[in-house]
PQR file of N, CA, C, O and H, with PARSE charges and radii, in Angstrom:
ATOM      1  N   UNK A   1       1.662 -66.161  13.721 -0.4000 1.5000
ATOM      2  CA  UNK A   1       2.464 -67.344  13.453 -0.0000 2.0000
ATOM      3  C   UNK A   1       3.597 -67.412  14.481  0.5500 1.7000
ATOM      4  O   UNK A   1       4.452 -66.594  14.820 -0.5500 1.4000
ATOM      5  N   UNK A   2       3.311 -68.687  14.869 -0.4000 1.5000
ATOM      6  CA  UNK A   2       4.825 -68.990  15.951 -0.0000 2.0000
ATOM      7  C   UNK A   2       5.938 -69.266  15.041  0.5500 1.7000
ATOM      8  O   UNK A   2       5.921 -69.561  13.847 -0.5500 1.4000
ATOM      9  H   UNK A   2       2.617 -69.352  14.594  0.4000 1.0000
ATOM     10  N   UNK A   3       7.226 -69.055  16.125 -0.4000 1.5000
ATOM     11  CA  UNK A   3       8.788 -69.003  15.454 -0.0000 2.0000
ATOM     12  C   UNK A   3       8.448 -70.762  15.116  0.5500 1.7000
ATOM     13  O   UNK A   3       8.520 -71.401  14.066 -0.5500 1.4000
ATOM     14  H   UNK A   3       7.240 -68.814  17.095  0.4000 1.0000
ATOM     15  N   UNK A   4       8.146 -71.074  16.208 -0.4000 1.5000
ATOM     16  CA  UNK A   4       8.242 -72.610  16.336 -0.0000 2.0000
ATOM     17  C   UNK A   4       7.470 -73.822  15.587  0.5500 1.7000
ATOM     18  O   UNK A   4       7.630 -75.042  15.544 -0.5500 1.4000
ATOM     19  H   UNK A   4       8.087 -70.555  17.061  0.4000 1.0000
ATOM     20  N   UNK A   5       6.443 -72.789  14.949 -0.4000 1.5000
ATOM     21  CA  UNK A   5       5.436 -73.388  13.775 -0.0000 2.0000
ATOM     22  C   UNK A   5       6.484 -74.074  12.643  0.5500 1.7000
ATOM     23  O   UNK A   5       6.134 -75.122  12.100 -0.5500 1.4000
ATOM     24  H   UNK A   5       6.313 -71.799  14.983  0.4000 1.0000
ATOM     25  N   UNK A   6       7.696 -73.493  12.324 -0.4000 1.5000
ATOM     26  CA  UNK A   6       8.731 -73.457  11.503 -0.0000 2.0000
ATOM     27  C   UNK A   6       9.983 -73.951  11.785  0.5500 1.7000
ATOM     28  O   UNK A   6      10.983 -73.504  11.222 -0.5500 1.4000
ATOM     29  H   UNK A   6       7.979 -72.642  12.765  0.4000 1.0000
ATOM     30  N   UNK A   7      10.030 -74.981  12.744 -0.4000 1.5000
ATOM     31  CA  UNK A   7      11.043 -75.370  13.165 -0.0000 2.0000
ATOM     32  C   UNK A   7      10.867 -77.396  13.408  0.5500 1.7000
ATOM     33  O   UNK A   7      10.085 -77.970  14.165 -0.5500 1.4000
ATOM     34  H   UNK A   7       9.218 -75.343  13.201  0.4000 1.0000
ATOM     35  N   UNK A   8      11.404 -77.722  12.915 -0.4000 1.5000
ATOM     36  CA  UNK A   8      11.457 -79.349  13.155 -0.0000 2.0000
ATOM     37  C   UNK A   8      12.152 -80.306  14.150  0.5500 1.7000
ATOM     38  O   UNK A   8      13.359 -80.185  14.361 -0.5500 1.4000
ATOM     39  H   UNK A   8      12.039 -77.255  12.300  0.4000 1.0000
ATOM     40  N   UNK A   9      11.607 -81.004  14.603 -0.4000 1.5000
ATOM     41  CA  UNK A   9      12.267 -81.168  16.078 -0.0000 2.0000
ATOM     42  C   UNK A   9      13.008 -82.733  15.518  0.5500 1.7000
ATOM     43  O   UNK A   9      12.312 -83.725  15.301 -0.5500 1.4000
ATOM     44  H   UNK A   9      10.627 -81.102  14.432  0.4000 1.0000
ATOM     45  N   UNK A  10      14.332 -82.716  15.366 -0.4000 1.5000
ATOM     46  CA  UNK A  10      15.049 -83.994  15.324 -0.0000 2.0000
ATOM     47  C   UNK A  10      15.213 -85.134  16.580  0.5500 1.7000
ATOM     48  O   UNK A  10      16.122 -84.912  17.380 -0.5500 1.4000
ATOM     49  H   UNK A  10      14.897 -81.909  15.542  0.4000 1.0000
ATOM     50  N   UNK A  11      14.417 -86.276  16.774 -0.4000 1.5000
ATOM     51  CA  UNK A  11      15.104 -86.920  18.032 -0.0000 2.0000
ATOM     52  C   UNK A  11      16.598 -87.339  18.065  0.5500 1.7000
ATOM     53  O   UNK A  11      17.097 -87.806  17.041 -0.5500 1.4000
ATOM     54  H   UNK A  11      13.679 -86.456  16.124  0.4000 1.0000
ATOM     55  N   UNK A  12      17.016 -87.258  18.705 -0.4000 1.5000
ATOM     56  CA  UNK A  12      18.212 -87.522  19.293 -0.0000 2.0000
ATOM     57  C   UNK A  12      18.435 -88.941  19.292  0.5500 1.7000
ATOM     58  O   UNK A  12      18.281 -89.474  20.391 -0.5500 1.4000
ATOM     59  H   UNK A  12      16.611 -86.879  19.537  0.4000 1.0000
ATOM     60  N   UNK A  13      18.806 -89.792  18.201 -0.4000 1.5000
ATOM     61  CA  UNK A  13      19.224 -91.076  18.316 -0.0000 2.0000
ATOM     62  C   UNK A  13      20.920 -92.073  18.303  0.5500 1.7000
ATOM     63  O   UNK A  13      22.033 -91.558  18.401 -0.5500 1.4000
ATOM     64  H   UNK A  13      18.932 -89.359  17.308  0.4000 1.0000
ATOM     65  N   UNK A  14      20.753 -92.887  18.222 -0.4000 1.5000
ATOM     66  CA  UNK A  14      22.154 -93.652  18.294 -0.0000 2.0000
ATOM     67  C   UNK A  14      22.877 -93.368  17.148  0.5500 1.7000
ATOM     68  O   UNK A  14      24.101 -93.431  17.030 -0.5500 1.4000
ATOM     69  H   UNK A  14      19.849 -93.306  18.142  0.4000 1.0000
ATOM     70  N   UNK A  15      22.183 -93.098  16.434 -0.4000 1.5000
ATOM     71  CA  UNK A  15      22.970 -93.128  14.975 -0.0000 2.0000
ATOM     72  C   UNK A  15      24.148 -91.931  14.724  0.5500 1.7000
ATOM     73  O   UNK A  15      25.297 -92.035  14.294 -0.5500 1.4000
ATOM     74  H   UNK A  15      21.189 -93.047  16.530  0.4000 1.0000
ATOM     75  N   UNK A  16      23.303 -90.649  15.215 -0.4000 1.5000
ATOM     76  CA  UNK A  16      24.188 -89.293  15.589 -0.0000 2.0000
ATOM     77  C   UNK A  16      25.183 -89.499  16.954  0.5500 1.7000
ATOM     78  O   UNK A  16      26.165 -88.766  16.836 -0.5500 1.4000
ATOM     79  H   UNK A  16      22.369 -90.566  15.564  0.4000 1.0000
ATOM     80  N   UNK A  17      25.196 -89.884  17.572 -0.4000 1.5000
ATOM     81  CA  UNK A  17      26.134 -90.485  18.375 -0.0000 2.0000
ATOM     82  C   UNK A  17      27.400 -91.239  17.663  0.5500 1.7000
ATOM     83  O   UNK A  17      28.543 -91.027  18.069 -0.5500 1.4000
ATOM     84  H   UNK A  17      24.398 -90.479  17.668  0.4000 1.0000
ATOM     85  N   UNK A  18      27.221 -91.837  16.937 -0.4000 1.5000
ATOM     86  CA  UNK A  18      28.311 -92.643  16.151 -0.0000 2.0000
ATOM     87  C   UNK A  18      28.819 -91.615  15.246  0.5500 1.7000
ATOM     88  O   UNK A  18      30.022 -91.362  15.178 -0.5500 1.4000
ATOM     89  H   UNK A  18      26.293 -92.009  16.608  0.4000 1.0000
ATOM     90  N   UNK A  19      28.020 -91.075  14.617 -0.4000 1.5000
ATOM     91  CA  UNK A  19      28.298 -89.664  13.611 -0.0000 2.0000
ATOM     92  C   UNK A  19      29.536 -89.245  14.178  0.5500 1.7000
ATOM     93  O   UNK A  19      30.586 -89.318  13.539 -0.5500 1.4000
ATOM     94  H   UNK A  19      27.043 -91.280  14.671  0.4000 1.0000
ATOM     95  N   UNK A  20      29.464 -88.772  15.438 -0.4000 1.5000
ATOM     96  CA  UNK A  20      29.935 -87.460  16.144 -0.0000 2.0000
ATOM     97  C   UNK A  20      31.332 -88.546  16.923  0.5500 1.7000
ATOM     98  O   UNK A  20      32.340 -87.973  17.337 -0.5500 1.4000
ATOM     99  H   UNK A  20      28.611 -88.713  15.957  0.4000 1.0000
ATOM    100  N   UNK A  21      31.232 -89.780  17.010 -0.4000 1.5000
ATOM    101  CA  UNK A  21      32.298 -90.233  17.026 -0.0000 2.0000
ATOM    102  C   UNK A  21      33.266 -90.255  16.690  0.5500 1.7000
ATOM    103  O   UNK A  21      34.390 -90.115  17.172 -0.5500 1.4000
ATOM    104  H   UNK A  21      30.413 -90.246  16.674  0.4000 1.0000
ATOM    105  N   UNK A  22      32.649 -90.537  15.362 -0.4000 1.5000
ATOM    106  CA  UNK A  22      33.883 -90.785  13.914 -0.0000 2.0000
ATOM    107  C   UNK A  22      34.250 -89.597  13.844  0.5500 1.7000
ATOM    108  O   UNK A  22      35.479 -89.518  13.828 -0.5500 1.4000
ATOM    109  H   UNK A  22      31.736 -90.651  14.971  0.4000 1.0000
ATOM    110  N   UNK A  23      33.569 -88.318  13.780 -0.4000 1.5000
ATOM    111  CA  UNK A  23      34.013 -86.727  13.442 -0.0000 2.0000
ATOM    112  C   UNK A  23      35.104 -86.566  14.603  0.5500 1.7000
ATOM    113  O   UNK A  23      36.201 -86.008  14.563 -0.5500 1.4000
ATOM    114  H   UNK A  23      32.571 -88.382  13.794  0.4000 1.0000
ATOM    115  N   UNK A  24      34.495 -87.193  15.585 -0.4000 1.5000
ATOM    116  CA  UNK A  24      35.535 -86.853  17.007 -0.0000 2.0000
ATOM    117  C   UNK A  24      36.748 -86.826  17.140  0.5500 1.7000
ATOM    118  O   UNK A  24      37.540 -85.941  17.463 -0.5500 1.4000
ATOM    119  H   UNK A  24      33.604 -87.646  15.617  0.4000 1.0000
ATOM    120  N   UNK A  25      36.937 -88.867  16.604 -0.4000 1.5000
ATOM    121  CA  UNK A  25      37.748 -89.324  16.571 -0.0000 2.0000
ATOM    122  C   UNK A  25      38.926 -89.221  15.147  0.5500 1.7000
ATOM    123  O   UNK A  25      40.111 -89.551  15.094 -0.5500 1.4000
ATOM    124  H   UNK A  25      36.293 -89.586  16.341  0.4000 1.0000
ATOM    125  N   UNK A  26      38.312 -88.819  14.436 -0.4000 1.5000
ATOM    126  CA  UNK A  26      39.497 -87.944  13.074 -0.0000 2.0000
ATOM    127  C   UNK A  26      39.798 -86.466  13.489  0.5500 1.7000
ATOM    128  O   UNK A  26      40.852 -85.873  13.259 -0.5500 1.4000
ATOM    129  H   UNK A  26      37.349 -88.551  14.479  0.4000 1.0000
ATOM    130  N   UNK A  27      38.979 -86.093  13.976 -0.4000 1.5000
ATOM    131  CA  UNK A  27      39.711 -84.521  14.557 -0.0000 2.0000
ATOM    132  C   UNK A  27      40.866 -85.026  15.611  0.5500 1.7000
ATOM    133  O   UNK A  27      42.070 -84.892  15.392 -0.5500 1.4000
ATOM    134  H   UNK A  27      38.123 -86.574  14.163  0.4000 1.0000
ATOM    135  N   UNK A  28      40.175 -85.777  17.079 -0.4000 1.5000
ATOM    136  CA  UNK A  28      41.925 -86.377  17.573 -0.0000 2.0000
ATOM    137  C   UNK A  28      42.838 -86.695  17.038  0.5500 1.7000
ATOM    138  O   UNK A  28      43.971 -86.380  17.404 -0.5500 1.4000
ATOM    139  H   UNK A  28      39.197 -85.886  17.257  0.4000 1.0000
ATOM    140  N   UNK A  29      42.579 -87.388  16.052 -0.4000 1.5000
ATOM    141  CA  UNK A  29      44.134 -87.545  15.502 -0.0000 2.0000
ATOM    142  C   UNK A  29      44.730 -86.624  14.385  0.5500 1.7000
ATOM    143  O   UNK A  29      45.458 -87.019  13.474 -0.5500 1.4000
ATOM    144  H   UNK A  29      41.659 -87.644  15.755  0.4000 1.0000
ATOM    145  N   UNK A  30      44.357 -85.473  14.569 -0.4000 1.5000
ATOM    146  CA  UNK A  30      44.883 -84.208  14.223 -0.0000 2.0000
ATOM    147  C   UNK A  30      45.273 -83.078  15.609  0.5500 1.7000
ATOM    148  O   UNK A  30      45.816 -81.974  15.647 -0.5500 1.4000
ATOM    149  H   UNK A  30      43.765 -85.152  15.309  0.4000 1.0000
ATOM    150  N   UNK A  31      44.753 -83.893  16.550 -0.4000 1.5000
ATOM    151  CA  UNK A  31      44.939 -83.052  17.648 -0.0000 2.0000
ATOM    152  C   UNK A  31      44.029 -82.405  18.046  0.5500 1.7000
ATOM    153  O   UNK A  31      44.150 -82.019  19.208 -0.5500 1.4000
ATOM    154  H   UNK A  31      44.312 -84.790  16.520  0.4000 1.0000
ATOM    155  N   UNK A  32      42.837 -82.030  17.349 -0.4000 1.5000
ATOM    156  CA  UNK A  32      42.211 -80.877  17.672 -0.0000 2.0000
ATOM    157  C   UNK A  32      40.855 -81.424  18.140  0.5500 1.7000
ATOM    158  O   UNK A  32      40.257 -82.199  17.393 -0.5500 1.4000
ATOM    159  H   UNK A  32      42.739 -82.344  16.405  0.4000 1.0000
ATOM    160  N   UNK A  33      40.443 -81.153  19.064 -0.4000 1.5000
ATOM    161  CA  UNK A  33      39.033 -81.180  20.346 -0.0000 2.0000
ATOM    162  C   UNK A  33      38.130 -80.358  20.157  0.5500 1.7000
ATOM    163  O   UNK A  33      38.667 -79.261  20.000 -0.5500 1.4000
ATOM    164  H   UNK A  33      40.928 -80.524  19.671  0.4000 1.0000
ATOM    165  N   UNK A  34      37.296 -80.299  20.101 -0.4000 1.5000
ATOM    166  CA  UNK A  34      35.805 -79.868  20.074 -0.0000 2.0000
ATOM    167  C   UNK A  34      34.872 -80.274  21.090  0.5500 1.7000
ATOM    168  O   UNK A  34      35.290 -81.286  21.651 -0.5500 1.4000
ATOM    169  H   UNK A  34      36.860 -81.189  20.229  0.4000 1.0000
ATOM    170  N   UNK A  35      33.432 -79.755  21.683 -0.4000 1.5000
ATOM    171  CA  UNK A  35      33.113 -79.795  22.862 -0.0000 2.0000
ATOM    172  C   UNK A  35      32.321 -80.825  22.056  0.5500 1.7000
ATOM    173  O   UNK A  35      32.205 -80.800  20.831 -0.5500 1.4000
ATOM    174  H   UNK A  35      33.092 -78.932  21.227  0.4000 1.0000
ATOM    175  N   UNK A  36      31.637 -81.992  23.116 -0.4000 1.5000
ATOM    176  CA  UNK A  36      30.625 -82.700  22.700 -0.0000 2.0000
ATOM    177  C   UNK A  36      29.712 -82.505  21.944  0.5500 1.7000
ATOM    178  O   UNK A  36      29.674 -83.099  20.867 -0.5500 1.4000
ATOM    179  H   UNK A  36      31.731 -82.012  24.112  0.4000 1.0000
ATOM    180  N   UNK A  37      28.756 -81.634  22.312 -0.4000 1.5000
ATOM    181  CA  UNK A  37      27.494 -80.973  22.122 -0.0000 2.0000
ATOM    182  C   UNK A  37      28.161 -80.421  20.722  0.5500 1.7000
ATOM    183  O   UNK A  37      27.693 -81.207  19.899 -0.5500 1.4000
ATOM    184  H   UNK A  37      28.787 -81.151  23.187  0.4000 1.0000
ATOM    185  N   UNK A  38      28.833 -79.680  20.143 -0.4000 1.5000
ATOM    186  CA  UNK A  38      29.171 -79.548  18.648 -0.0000 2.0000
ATOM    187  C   UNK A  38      29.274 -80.558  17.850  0.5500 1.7000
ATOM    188  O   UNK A  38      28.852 -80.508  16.695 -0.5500 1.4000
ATOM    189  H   UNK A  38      29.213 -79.041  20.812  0.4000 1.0000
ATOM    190  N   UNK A  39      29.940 -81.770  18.444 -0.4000 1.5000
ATOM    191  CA  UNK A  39      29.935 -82.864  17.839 -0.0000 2.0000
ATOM    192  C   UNK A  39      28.956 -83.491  17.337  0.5500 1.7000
ATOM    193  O   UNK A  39      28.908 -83.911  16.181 -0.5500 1.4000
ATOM    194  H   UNK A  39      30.282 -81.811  19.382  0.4000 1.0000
ATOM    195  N   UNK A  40      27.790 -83.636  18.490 -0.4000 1.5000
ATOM    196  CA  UNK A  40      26.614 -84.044  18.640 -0.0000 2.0000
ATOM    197  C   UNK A  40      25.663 -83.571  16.813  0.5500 1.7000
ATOM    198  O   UNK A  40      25.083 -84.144  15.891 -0.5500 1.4000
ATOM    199  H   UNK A  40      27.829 -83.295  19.429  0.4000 1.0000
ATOM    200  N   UNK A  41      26.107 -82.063  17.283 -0.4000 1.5000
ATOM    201  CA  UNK A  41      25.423 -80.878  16.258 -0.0000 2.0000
ATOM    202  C   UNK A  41      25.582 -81.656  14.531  0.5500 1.7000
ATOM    203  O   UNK A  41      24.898 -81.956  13.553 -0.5500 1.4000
ATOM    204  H   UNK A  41      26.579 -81.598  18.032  0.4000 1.0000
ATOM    205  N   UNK A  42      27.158 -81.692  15.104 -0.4000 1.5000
ATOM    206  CA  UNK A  42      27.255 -82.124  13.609 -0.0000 2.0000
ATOM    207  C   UNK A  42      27.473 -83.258  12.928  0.5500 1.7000
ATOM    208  O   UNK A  42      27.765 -83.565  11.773 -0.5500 1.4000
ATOM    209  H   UNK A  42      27.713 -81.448  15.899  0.4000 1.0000
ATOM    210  N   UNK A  43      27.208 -83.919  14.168 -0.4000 1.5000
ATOM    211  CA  UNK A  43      26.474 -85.439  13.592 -0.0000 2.0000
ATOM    212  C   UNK A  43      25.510 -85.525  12.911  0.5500 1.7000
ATOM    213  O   UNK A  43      25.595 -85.905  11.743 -0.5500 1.4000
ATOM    214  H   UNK A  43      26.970 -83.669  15.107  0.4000 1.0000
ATOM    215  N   UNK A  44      24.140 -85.127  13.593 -0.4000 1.5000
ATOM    216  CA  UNK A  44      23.049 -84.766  12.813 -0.0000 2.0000
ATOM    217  C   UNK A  44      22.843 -84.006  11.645  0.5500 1.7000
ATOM    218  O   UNK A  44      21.945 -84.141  10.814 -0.5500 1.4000
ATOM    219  H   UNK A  44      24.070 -84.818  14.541  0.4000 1.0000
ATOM    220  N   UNK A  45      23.874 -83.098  11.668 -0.4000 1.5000
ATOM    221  CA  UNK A  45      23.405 -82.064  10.346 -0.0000 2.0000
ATOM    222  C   UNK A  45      23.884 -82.952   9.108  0.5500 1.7000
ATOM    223  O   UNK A  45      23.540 -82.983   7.926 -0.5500 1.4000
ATOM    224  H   UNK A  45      24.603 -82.988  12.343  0.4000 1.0000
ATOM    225  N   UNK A  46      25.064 -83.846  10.063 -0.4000 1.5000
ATOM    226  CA  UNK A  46      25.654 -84.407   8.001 -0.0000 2.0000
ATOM    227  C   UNK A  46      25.289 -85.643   8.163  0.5500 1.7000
ATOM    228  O   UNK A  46      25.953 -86.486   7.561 -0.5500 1.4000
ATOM    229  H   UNK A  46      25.343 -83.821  11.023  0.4000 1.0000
ATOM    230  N   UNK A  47      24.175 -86.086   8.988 -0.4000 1.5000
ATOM    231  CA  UNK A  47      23.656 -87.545   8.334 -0.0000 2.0000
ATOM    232  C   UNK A  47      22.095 -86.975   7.988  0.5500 1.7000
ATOM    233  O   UNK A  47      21.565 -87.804   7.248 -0.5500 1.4000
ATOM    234  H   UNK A  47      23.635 -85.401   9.477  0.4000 1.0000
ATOM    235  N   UNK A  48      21.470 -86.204   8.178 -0.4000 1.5000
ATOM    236  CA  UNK A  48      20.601 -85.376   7.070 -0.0000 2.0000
ATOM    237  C   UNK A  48      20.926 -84.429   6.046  0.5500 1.7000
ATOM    238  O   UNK A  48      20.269 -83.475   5.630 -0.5500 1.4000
ATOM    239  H   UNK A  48      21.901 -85.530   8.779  0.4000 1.0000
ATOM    240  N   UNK A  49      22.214 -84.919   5.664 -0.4000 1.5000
ATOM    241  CA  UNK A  49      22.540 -83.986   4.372 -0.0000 2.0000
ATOM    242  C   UNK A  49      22.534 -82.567   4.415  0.5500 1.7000
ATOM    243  O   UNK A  49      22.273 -81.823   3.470 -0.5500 1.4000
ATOM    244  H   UNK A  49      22.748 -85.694   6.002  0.4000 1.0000
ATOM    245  N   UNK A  50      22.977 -82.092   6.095 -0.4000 1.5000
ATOM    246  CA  UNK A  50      23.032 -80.530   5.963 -0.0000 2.0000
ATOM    247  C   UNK A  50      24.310 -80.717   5.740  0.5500 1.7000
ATOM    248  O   UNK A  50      24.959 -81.689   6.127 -0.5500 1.4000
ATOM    249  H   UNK A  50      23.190 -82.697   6.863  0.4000 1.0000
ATOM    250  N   UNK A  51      24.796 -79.610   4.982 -0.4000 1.5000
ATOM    251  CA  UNK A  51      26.305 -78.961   5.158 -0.0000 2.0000
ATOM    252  C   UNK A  51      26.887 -77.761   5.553  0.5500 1.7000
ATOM    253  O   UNK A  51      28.098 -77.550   5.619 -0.5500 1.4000
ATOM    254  H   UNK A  51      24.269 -78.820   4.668  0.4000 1.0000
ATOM    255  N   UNK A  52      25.835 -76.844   5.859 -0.4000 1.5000
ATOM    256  CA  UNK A  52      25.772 -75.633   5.741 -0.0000 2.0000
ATOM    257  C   UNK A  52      25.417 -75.210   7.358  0.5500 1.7000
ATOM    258  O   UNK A  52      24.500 -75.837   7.890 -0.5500 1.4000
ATOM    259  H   UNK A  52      24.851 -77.016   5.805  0.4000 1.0000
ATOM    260  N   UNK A  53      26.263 -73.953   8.306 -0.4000 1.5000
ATOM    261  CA  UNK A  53      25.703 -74.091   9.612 -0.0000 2.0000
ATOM    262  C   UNK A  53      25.903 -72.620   9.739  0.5500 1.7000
ATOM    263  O   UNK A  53      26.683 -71.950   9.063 -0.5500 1.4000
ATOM    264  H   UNK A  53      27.008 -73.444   7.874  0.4000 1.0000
ATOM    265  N   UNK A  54      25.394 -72.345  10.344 -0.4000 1.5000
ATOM    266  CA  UNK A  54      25.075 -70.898  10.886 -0.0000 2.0000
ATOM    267  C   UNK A  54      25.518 -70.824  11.962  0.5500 1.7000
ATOM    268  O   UNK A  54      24.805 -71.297  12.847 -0.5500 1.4000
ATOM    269  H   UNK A  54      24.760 -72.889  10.893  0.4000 1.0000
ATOM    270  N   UNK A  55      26.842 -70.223  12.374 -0.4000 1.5000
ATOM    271  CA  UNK A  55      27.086 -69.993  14.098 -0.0000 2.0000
ATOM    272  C   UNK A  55      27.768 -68.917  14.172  0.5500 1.7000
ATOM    273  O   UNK A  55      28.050 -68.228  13.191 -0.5500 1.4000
ATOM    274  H   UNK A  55      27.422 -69.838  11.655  0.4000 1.0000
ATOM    275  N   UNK A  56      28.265 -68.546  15.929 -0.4000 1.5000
ATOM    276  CA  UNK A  56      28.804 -67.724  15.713 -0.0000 2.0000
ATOM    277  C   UNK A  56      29.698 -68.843  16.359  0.5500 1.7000
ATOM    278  O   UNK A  56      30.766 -68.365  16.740 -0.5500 1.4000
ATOM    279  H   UNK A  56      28.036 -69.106  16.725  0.4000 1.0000
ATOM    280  N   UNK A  57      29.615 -69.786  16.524 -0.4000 1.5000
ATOM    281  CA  UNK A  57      30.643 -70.644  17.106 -0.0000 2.0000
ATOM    282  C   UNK A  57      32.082 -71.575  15.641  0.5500 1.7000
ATOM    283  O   UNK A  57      32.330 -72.760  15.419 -0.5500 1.4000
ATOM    284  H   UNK A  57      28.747 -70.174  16.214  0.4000 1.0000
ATOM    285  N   UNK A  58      32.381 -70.882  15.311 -0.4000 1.5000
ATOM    286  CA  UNK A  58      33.661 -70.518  14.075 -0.0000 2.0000
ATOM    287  C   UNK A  58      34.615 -71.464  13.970  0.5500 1.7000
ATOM    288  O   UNK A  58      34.827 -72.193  13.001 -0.5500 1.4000
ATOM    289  H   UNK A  58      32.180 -69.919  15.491  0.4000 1.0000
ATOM    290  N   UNK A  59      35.174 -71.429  14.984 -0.4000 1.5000
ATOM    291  CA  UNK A  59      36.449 -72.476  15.625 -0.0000 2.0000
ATOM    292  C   UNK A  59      36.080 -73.907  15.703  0.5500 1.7000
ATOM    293  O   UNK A  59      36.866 -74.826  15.473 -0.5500 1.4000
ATOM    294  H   UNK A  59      35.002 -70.837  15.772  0.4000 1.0000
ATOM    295  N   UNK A  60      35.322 -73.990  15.910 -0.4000 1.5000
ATOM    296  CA  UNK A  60      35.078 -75.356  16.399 -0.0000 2.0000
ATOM    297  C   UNK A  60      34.214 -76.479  15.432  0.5500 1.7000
ATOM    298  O   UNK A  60      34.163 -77.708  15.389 -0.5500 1.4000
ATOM    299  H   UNK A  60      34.683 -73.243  16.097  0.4000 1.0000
ATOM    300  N   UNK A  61      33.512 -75.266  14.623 -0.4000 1.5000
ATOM    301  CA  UNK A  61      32.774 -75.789  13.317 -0.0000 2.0000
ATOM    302  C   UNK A  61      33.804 -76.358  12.024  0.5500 1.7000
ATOM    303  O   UNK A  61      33.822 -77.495  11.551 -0.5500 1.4000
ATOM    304  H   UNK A  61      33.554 -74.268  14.659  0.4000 1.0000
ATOM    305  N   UNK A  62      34.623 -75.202  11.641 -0.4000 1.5000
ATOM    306  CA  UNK A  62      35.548 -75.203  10.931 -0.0000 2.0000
ATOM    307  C   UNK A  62      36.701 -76.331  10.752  0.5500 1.7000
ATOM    308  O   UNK A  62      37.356 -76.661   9.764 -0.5500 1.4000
ATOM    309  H   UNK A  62      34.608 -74.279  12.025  0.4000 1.0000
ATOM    310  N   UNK A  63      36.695 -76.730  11.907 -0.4000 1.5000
ATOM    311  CA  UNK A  63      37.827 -77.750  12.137 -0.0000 2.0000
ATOM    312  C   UNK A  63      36.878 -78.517  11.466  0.5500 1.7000
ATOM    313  O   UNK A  63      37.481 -78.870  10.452 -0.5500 1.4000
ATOM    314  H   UNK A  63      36.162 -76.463  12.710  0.4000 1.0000
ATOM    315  N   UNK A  64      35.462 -79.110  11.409 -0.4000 1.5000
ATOM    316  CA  UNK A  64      35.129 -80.424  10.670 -0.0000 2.0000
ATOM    317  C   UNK A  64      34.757 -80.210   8.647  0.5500 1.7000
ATOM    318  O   UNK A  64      33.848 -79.641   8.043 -0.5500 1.4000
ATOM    319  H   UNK A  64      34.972 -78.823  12.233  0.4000 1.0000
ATOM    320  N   UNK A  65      35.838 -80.900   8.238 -0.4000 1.5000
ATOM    321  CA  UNK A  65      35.565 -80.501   6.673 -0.0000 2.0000
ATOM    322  C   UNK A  65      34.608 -80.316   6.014  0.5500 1.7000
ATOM    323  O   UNK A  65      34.413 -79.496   5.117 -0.5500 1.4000
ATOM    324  H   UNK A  65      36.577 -81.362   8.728  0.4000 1.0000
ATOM    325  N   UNK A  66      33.591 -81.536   6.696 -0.4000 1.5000
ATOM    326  CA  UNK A  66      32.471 -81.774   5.895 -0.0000 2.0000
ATOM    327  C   UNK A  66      31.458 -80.606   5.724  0.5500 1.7000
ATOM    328  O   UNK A  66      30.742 -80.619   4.723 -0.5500 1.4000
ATOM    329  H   UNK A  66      33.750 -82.202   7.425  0.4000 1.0000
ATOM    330  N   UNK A  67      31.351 -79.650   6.582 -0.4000 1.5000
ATOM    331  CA  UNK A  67      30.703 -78.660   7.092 -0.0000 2.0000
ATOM    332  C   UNK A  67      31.489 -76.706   6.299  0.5500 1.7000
ATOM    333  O   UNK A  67      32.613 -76.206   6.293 -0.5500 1.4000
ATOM    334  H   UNK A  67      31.933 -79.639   7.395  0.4000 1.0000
ATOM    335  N   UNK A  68      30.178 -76.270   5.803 -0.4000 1.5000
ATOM    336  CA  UNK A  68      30.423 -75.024   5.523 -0.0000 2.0000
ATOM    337  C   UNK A  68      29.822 -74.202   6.742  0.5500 1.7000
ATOM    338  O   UNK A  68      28.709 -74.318   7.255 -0.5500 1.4000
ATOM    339  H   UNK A  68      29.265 -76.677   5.808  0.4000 1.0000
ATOM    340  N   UNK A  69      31.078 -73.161   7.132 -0.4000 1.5000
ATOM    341  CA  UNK A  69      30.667 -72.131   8.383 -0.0000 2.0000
ATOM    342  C   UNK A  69      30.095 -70.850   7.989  0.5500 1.7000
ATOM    343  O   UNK A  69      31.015 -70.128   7.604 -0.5500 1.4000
ATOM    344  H   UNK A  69      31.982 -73.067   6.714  0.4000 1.0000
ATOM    345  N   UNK A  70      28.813 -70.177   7.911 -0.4000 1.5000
ATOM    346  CA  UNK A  70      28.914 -68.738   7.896 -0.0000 2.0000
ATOM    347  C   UNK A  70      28.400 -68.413   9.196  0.5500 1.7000
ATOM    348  O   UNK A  70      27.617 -68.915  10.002 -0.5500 1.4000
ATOM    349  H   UNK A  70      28.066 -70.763   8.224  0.4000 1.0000
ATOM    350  N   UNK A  71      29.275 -67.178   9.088 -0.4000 1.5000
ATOM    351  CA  UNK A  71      29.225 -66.568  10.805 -0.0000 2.0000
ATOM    352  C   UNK A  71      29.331 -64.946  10.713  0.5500 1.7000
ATOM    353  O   UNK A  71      30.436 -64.534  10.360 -0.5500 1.4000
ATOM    354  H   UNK A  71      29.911 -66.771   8.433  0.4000 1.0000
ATOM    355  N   UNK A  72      28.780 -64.407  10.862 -0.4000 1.5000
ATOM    356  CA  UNK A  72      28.254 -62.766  10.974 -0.0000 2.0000
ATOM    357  C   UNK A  72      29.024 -62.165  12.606  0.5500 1.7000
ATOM    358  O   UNK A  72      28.838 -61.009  12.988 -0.5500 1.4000
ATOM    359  H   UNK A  72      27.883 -64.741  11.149  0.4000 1.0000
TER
END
């Protein structure tokens, strides 16, 4: 069995783009920046109803509310 048998491939559409806007743009006006590509991340995860993320990337997750971080 492949890793990849088990893995679902999301396209990349407009909609997560706007996601990651709005997340963007309420973290600026707290001040706090995050790299695109996280943004991106967590656009998608919370317009499919993930909440939950696995990183070791901590800082940057954390800052968005909507999102639970575990990190090892």
């Amino acid at each position: 069995m492949s890793f990849l048998e088990n893995v679902n491939i999301i396209p990349a559409v407009t909609f997560f783009a706007l996601d990651a806007a709005r997340i963007g743009a309420a973290l600026k006006k707290k001040g706090i920046t995050i790299d695109p590509e996280d943004l991106i991340i967590a656009g998608m995860m919370l317009n499919f109803g993930i909440s939950k993320i696995v990183t070791r990337n901590k800082k940057h997750f954390e800052a968005i509310k909507e999102l639970k971080v575990i990190s090892y």
